[in-house]
Every structure is written in structure tokens, then in C-alpha cells.
N, C-alpha and C positions, 0 to 999 in steps of 0.2 A: 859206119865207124868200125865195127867189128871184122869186115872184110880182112883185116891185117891183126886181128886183133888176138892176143894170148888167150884171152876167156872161153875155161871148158864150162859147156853148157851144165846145167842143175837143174832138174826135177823133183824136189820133193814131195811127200803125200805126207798132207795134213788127217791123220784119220779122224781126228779132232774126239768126240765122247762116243767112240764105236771098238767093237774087239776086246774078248776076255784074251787071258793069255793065249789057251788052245786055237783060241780064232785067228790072233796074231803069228801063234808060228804054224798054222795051216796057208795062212796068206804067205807068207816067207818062202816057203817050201815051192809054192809053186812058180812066185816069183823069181827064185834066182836062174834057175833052169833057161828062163825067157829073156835074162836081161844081162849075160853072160854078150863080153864083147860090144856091148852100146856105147856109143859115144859119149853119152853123155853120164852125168855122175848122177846117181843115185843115192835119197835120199829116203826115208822115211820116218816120220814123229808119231810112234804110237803114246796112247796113254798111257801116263806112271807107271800104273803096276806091271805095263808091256815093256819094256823098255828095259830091262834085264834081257828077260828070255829071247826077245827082238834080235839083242847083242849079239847074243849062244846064237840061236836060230842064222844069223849070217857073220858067224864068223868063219874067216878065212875066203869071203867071198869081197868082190869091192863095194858091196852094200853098207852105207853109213845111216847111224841111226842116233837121231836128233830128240831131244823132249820138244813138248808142245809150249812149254813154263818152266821158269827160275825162279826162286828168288835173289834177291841181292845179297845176305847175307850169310856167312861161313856155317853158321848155327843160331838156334836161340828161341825165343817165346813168340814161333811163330804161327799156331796151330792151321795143319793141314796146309804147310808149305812145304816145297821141297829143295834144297841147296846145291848148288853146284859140287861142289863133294860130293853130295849124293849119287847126282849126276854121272860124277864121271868116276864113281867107285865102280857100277854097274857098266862102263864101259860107254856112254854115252858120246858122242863126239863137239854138239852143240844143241841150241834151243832157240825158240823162235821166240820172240818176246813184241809185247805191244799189238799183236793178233787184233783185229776191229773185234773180234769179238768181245776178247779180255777189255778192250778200251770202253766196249759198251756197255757188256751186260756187269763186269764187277770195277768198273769207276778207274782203270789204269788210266795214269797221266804221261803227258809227254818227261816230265821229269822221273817219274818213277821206269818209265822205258829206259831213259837215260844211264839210270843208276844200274841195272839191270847187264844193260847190256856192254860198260866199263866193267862188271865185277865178272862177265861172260871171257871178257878179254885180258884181264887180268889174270885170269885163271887157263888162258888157252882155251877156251870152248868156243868154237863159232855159232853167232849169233845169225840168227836173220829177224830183222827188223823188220817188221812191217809199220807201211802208210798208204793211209787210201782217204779221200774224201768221202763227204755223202752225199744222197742225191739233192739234197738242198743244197749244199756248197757248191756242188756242180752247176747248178740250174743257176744259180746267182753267181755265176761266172769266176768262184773263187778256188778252183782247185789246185791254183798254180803258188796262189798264197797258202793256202792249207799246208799244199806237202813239202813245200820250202822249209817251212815253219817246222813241221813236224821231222824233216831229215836234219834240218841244223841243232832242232835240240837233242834230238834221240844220239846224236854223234858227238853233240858239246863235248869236251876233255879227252877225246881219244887221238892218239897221235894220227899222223899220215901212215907210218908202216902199218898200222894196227887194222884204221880204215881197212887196207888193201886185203887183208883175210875178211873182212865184213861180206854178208849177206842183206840186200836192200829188197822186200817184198812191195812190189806195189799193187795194192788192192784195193779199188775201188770199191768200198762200204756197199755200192747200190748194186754191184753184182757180185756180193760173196752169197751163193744159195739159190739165189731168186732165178738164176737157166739167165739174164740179161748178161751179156759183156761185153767191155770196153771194146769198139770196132778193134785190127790191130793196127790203125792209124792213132787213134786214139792211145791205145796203150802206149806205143813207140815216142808219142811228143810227151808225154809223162814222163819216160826213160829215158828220153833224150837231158828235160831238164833236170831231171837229178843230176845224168855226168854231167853238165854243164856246173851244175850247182859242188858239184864234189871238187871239182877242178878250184874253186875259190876255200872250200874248206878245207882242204889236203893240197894236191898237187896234180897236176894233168896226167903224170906216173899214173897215180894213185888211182884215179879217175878212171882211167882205163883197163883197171886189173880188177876195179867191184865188179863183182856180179849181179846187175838187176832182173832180180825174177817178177814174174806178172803172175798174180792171183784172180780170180774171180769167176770163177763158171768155168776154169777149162775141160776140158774136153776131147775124148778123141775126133771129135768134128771141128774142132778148131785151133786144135795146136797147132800143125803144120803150117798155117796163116800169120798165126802169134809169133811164133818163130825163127819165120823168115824177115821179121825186122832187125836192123842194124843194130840197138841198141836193147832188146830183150833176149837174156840171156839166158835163159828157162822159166818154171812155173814154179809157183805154191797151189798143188792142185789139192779140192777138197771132196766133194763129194767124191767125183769122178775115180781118188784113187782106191776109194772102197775094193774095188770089184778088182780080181790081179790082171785078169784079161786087157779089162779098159786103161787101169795103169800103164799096162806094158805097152798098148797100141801107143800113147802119149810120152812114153819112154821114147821107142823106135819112131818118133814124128820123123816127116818127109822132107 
């Protein structure tokens, strides 16, 4: 599908709870030198307090730098949240919302993704949504109802142009960590049925212009594989982009 298709590829690096500032713009520093002229767009979500210096650290480079978390509202009695204002006072570009982790370990629902990620859009910030099942939903043959379920509420109330700046993460709960990943046959009928499914919630346009990245164990042993499928369109890499070396191998995939 993608043979003809507009979508510049997207790699982000989830650093998720890793990197003081110092740590974060020693990773940058060596990063950009490496990833100068790549095809693909580069992303990266350090934590909170990174995410200033992140900014500094690659500006004037095509390096874009994303938070890990929003919340939905402008301000208020939210302790230990952070607002989009906030956000993009420091220069942020977007945020990834709904993460399996946030859904597992502090209770996010599909309607709280929802709300999230309309106030991401309403503000200009690109979101990337993630949906993954788990290995019980998969094993009980449900993962086609999960992520339906989970892409039509996370997107409920957003127009179709809006859609078309969205970020769609699909990440399989049973391989975020664990070194397991989705074959990339496996990933690719995921990604297949989301644009199938964006096509009934937006428009065939529209469909065509998301970008679906694939989360879950990637790798520089396994990007170039993931990759080369028609309808995934980059990574949400986690462990892997720790390290800038292995990043950048995963960057420059084959």
C-alpha cells in the first residue's frame, strides 16, 4: 500500500524513566552528527525534566522532540501533572499518550486517551496514540476486537484533517520489554487493519496520510524486516533507543 504512498517514515525513542539532563544532552550530542541526512524523521520523548534541554540540545537540527505524557487540561489542581502549555512553552513538538504502560501501571482508560489526545490536537501538538493487546487477548483470538475498540475511542470527536497529522503506535502489551515481537507479518495485519478501519472513521485520504508505527522489542536486528512492510510506517522504539549507537543503526534500517 505504501509503494505510492506520501508517508515519511518515523522512528521515535521512548526513553521512558532513564536520563538526567547531562545524560540527555550527552545522548543528543552524539546523535545528531549520525542521523544528519536520514530518511526518515526523527523523534525522541525524554522525560519531563529533559525535554527543555532536549529542545536546546537539537535545535537547528531536524531532530523533534516529543514528552512521554499530557495531561488534558490548560491548568489546575492537578498535582504532579504536566499541561500542554507547558509542553510547548519548552519547545515540545507532541506527546505520546495512552502508552500500555500508563494504561497498566496508573489505570489510563480509553476515554481518558481520548480526551488527551483532542486537547493534543486542539492545541497543535502531535499526538501518537498507542494500542496494543495482551497476551491473553491475543491467545483468546481477540486482538482484532481490542484494537478496533481501542483506535475508534482513542480518535472519537476528532475531525478527518486532524486524523491525518495523528501518530497511531501499535504495541503489543506481550512484547513491550520482554526481547518477544510481533513476527513482521504479524505486525503488518495489525497495521493493515487499522488503515482499513481509519478509512470508515475519517476517509481513504485520511487513511493513507496516518502514520502507523510498531512498538514492541525493536531492534537493530529487527527493524529492516518490520520495515519492509507495506503498511508500517516506523517504530515507537523502547529499550533499544537507550544506547545512540543502536538508535542510529534503527534509524539508518535497510
Amino acid at each position: 500500500m505504501s509503494g505510492t504512498s506520501p508517508r515519511t517514515p518515523l522512528i521515535a525513542a521512548n526513553w521512558k524513566m532513564h536520563k538526567t539532563v547531562g545524560e540527555a544532552e550527552a545522548y543528543v550530542a552524539a546523535l545528531l552528527p549520525r542521523i544528519s541526512g536520514t530518511a526518515a524523521e526523527v523523534v525522541v520523548c525524554p522525560p519531563f525534566t529533559a525535554v527543555g534541554p532536549v529542545v536546546e540540545s537539537a535545535r537547528g537540527s531536524a531532530l523533534r522532540v516529543f514528552a512521554q505524557n499530557v495531561h488534558e487540561a490548560e491548568s489546575g489542581a492537578f498535582t504532579g501533572e504536566v499541561s500542554i502549555p507547558m509542553l510547548a512553552d519548552v519547545g515540545a513538538d507532541g506527546a505520546i499518550v495512552g502508552h500500555s504502560e500508563r494504561r497498566q501501571y496508573f489505570g489510563e482508560s480509553n476515554e481518558s486517551v481520548n480526551r488527551r489526545l483532542l486537547a493534543c490536537l486542539a492545541a497543535g501538538l502531535v499526538p501518537i496514540v498507542c494500542v496494543g493487546e495482551t497476551l491473553a487477548e491475543r491467545e483468546a483470538e481477540a486482538t482484532g476486537a481490542v484494537i478496533a475498540r481501542q483506535v475508534e475511542s482513542a480518535l472519537a470527536g476528532a475531525r478527518s484533517e486532524q486524523l491525518a497529522g495523528c501518530l497511531i503506535a501499535y504495541e503489543p502489551v506481550w512484547a513491550i520489554g520482554t526481547g518477544r515481537t510481533a513476527t513482521p507479518g504479524q505486525a503488518q495485519e495489525v497495521h493493515h487493519a487499522i488503515r482499513r478501519q481509519l478509512v470508515g472513521l475519517a476517509s481513504a485520504t485520511t487513511a493513507e496520510r496516518v502514520r502507523i508505527l510498531y512498538g514492541g522489542s525493536v531492534k537493530p536486528e529487527n527493524i529492516d524486516a518490520l520495515m519492509a512492510e507495506p503498511d508500517i510506517d516506523g517504530a515507537l522504539v523502547g529499550g533499544a533507543s537507550l544506547d545512540a549507537a543502536a538508535f542510529t543503526r534503527i534509524v539508518q534500517y535497510q
